[in-house]
KOLPA-704852 format. One record per residue (C-alpha): residue in one letter; x, y, z; chain; residue number from 1. Coordinates in nm, 3 decimals, m for minus. Last residue first. Example, Ala and Ser with C-alpha at 12.3 -4.5 7.8 and 13.67 -1.06 7.14 Angstrom:
[papa S; [1.367; m0.106; 0.714]; A; 2]
[papa A; [1.230; m0.450; 0.780]; A; 1]
REM end
This chain:
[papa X; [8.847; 8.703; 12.274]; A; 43]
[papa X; [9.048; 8.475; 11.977]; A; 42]
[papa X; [8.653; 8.510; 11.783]; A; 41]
[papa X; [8.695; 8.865; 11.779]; A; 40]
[papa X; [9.044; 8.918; 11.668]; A; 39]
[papa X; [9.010; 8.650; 11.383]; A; 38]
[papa X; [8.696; 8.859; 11.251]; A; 37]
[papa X; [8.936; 9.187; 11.283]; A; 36]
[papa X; [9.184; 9.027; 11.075]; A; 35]
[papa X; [8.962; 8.933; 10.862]; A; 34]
[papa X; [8.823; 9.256; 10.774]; A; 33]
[papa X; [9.189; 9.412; 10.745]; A; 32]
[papa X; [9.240; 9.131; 10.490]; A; 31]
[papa X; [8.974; 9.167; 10.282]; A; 30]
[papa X; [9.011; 9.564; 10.273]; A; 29]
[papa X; [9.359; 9.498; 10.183]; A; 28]
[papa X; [9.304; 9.246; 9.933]; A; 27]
[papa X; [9.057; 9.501; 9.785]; A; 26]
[papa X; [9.334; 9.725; 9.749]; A; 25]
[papa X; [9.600; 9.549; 9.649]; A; 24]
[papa X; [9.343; 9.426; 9.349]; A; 23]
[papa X; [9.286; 9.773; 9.276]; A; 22]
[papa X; [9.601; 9.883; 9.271]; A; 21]
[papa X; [9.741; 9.576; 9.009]; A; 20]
[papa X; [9.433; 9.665; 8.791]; A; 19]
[papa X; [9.513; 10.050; 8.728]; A; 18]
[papa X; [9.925; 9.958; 8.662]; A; 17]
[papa X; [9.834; 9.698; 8.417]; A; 16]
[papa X; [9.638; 9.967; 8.285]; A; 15]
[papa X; [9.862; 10.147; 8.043]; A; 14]
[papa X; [9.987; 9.783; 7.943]; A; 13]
[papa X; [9.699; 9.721; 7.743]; A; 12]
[papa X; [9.666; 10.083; 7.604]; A; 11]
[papa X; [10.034; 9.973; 7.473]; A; 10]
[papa X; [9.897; 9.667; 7.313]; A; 9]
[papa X; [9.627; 9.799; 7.140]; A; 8]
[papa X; [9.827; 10.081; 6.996]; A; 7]
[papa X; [10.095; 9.844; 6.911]; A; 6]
[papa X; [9.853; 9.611; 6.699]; A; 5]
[papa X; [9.682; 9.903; 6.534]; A; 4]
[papa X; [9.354; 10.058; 6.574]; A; 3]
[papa X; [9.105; 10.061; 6.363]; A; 2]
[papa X; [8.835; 10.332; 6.287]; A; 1]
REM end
């Protein structure tokens, strides 16, 4: 079965919303990581 334009498009933009929280959250997790590498080499 095919799927029109619009439905293709809309299911695109129904996860633009999915794949902007998960890159926050790994850019989190990189930058709590190096925060605490920058922490241990200032000591």
């Amino acid at each position: 079965m095919y799927y029109s334009e619009t439905k293709v498009i809309m299911g695109g933009l129904a996860h633009v919303p999915i794949l902007i929280f998960l890159v926050n959250f790994v850019k989190g997790k990189f930058e709590s990581i190096a925060a605490k590498v920058v922490e241990v080499k200032a000591e």
